[in-house]
Each structure stands twice: as C-alpha cells, then as structure tokens.
C-alpha positions in Angstrom: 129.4 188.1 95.2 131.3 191.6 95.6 133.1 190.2 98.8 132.9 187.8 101.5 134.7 188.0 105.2 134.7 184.9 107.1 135.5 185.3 110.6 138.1 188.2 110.3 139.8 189.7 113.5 141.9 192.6 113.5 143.0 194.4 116.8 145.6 197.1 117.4 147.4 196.8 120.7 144.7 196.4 122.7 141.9 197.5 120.8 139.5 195.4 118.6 138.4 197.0 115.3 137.0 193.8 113.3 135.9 191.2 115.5 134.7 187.8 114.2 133.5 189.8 111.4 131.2 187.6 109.0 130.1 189.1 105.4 128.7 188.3 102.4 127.7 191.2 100.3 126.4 191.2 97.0 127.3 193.4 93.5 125.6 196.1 93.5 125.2 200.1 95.8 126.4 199.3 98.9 126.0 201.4 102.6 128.5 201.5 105.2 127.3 202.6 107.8 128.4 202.9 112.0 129.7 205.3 114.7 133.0 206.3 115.0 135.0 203.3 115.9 132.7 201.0 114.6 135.3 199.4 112.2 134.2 200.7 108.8 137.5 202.6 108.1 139.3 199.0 109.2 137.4 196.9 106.9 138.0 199.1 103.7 141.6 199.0 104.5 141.4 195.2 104.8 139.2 194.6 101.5 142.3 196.6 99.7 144.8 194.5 101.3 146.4 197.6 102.9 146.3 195.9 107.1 146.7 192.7 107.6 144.3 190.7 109.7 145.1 188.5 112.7 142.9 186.1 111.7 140.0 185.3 109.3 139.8 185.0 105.1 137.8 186.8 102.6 137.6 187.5 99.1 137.0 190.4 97.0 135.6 190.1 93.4 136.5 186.6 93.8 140.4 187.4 94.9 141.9 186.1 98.3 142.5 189.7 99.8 145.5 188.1 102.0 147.8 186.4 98.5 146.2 189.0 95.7 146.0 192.3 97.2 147.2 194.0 94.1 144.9 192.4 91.4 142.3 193.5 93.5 143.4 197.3 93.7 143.4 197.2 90.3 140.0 196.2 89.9 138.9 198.7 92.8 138.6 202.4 92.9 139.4 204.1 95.9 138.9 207.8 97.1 139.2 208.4 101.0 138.0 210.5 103.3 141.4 212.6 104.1 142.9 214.8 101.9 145.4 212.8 99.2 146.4 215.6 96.8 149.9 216.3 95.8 150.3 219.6 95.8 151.5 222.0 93.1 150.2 219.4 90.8 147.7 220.2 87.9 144.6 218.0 88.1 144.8 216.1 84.7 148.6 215.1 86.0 146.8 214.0 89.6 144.5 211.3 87.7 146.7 210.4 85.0 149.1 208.9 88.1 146.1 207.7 89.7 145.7 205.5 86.4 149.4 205.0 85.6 149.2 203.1 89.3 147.1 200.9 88.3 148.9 199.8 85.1 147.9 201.9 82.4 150.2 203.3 80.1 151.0 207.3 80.2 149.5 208.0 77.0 146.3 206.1 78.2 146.3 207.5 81.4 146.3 211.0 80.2 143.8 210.2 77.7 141.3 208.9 80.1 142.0 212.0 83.1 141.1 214.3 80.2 137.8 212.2 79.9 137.5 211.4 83.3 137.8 215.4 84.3 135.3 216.2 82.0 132.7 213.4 83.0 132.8 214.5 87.1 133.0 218.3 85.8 136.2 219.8 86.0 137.0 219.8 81.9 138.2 223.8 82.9 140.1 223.1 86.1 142.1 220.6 84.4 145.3 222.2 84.2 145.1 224.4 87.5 147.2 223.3 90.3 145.3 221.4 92.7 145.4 223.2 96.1 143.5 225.8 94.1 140.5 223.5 94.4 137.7 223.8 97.0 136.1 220.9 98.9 133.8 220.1 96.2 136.4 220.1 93.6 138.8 218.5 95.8 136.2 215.5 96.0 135.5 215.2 92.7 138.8 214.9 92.2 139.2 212.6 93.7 136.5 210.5 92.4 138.0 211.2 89.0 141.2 209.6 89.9 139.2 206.6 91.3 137.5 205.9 88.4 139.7 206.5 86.4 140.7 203.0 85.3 137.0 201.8 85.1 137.1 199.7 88.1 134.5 197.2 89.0 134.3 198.1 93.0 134.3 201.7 93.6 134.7 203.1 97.5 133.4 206.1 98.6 134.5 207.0 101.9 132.7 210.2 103.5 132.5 212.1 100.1 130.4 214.6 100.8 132.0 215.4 104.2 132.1 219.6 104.5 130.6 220.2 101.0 127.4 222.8 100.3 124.4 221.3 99.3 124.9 222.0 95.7 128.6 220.0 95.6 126.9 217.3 97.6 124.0 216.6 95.5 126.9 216.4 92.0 128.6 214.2 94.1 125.1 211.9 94.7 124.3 212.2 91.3 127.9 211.2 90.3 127.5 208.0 92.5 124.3 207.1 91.5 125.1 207.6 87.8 128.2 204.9 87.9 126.7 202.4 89.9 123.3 202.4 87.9 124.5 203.2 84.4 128.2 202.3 84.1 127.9 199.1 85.7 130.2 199.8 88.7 129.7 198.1 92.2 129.8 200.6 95.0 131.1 201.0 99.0 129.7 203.9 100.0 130.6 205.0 103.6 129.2 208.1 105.4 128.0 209.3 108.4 124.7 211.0 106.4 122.0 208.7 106.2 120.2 210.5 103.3 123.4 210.4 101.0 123.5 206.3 101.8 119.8 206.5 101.1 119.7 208.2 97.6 122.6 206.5 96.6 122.3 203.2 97.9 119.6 199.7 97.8 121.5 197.5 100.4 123.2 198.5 103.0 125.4 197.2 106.4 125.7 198.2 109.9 129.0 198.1 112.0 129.4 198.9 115.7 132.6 198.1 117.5 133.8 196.0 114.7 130.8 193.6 114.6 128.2 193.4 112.3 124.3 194.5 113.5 122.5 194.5 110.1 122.6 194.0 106.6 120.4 194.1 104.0 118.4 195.5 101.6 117.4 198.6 102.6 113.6 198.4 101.3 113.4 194.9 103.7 115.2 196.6 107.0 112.5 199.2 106.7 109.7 197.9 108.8 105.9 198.5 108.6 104.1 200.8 110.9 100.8 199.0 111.4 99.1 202.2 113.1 101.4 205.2 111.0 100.1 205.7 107.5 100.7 208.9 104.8 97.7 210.5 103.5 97.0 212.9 101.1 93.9 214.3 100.3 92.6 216.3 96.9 91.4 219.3 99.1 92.0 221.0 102.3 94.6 219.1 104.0 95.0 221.7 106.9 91.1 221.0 107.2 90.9 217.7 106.6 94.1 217.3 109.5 92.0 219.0 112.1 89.5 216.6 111.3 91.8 213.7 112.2 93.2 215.2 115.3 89.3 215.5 116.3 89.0 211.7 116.0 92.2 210.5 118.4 94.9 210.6 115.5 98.6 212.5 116.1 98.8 214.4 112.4 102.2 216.0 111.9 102.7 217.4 107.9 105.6 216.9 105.6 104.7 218.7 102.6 101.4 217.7 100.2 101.3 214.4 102.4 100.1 214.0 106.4 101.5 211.5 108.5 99.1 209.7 110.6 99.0 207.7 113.9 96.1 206.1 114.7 94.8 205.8 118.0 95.5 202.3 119.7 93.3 199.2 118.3 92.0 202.0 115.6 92.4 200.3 111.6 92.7 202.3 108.2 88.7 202.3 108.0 88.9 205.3 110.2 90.7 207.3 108.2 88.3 206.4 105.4 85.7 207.6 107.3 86.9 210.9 108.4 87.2 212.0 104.7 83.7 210.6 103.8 82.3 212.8 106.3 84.6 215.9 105.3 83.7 215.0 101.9 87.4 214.9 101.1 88.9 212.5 98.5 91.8 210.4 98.9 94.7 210.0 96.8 96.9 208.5 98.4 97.1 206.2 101.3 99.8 203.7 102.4 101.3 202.4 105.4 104.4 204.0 106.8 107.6 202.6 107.3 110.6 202.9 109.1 113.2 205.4 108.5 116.7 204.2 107.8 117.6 206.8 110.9 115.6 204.5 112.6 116.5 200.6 111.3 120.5 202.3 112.1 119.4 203.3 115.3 117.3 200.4 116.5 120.5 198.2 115.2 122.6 199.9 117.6 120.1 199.4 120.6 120.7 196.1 120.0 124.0 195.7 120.0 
C-alpha cells in the first residue's frame, strides 16, 4: 500500500480542509484531482508530515506520518507547485542540496545532480544561475531535485502549470518514464485532466476535503450503451450522412465518428447502415466516459 488515511481531520480556524478523510491507495501513478479548496494541497502537506492533523492516523510507505515524518521525506520526492529556487544559484548546486537534504553525502550528491540534470535535459544549463531558467526549465528543475535521491513516492504538484505544449509534453513523458520504467510510485496533482490521463491508471477525487471517488481510472469510466466509435474503410463524411439519415447524432473526431443511437435503437443498426452504403467496418466499440466527465459527475454528487 503507497498510503493509507484513516479518518484524518484538519481545519484551520474555521475552515475544514480534510474532513474525515478515509484512503487507501495503492503503489503505482496516482491522480489528484479537485477544485480549488478541495484539500489536495492539505493532504500532500500531511502525507510529508509538514501540518499536523487534529485528528486521524495514516501511513506512508508503511511509516506513521505523525512519529516518522522524516524517514518518509526521505523516501519521497517532492516538487511543488510555487516557485522554490534559490536564486543566484547554478542548477547542479540547486539539486546537489536537494540531495544533501535528504542524507546523501556532497560528493554523491553532486554526482547524481550531474546525472540527474542530464536525465530531465538540462546537461547544458547546469551551471547557469537559476533565475535564468524559463518555466519549463524551472519545472524540470525541479523534478531533478526531486528525484534526485531515487525516491520511491514522487509528488507532482501542478507541473505543467503555465508551460507551452512542447515543455508540457517533456514533462509527461518524464512522469510517465519514472513511474513505468524506474519503478517509482507517483502523486500527480493538476488541474488538467489530460496530463492526469496520460500519465496516470488510478486516480482520486477531493471536494471540500472529502473524498468523492477513487479508482482505477479504466473502471470509473462508464459504458455508453447507445454512444459507440466507428470507423469505416471508405467515405466517412458519406457514410456519416448516412447515419444522420437514420436518427443517429454523428459528430467527428479525426478517422473515427462518434455515434448516438436513436433511443431503444442496438448496434445492428449501425451494421446495417454500412451494408447498405456498402461500407466496411473497422472498428466499432462502445464509448465510454470521459475522465472530464467521471470528475464532474463526482462533483454533482457531492
């Protein structure tokens, strides 16, 4: 089990931002996911041991997050969503202390930023200072120093906020790579439901510091019995037109048309619409639910 919260409470003043929470999450590429205010920034503060709670336990990576706060930081990489950079300091020297923190000596510190630089793509920005940096940089960097010391719980917390397309998709591909190759558990937080998506397999759902849904994310993704995606080895324009003729709403979404049949209508009519347009189909499968959707249906609900 990556963590586990059992009934944890945490207010400030008057305000509740973890209420009765109840977790269990397992290893693995993790979505955090909720409005602002939901609690996500509050429970990633309490799984480092950096708030205390008012009342509740937990553990993460089998450590009492209350009595061994800093066994677990040093088993968990961290890189928020502000800005943390000293400046008029040199990016290898930012990591390196980012591993020194966590115990290692200087000469292995230095060792690993130099490896660690190089691995997230900054091998030539090494030595320049690190306001010099733009966003994407500035979040690599930061994911650098994170991983740094080879953690086994890496958290992600809005990394791709304010970054171009290109710098976003490193920074997905980065994520991806760790979790899936180097073995590393992952917390990834954002407000962008495609980065949770390409990154992530399980994800949870906060709203005002209570949980609304976890799970995988291929399971919270329900079937649409009357949606369907076709696609078709000729005309598609055509063979849409056809559909539309016979009560279906087609919209398009590049080689593949997205169906609704009319109400009590089954598959077989979609079968027979391309027998008559002598069209072949090549592919044909029921539609599910978007995770815009399974996030926003959870809210509904709370």
């Amino acid at each position: 089990m990556l963590f586990q919260f059992s009934n944890i409470t945490k207010t400030y003043g008057d305000v509740t931002a973890l209420d009765h929470l109840n977790l269990d999450v397992p290893e693995g590429a993790i979505g955090l996911l909720g409005p602002n205010g939901s609690g996500k920034t509050t429970m990633i503060r309490t799984l480092l041991g950096l708030v205390s709670v008012n009342e509740g336990s937990g553990r993460v990576l089998g450590k009492d997050f209350r009595r061994q706060q800093l066994e677990i930081r040093r088993d968990v990489g961290f890189a928020p969503e502000d800005e943390c950079l000293f400046p008029h300091t040199v990016g290898v020297e930012f990591v390196a202390y980012a591993g020194e923190l966590t115990g290692m000596r200087r000469t292995d510190a230095l060792q690993r930023a130099h490896e660690t630089l190089d691995y997230v793509g900054l091998g030539e920005a090494r030595y320049r200072k690190v306001e010099s940096y733009s966003t994407g940089m500035k979040q690599r960097l930061k994911l650098a120093s994170a991983v740094v010391h080879d953690p086994k719980l890496l958290i992600l917390d809005e990394p791709t906020n304010g970054m171009d397309p290109a710098g976003r998709q490193q920074i997905l591909e980065l994520a991806r790579d760790l979790t899936m190759n180097k073995g590393m558990s992952l917390l990834f937080s954002s407000h962008l439901l495609p980065d949770v998506e390409a990154v992530c397999s399980y994800v949870i759902v906060l709203a005002g510091g209570k949980l609304l849904a976890q799970g995988e994310i291929a399971e919270l993704k329900q079937v649409h019995r009357h949606a369907f995606e076709v696609r078709v080895k000729g005309d598609l324009a055509l063979f849409a037109a056809r559909l539309e003729r016979a009560g279906c709403a087609v919209s398009e979404w590049g080689e593949i048309l997205k169906v609704v049949l009319p109400a009590e209508a089954s598959p077989q009519l979609i079968w027979a619409a391309a027998a008559d347009a002598g069209e072949q189909i090549r592919h044909l499968r029921p539609q599910r639910s978007t995770l815009e959707e399974v996030f926003l249906s959870s809210l509904e609900q709370a």
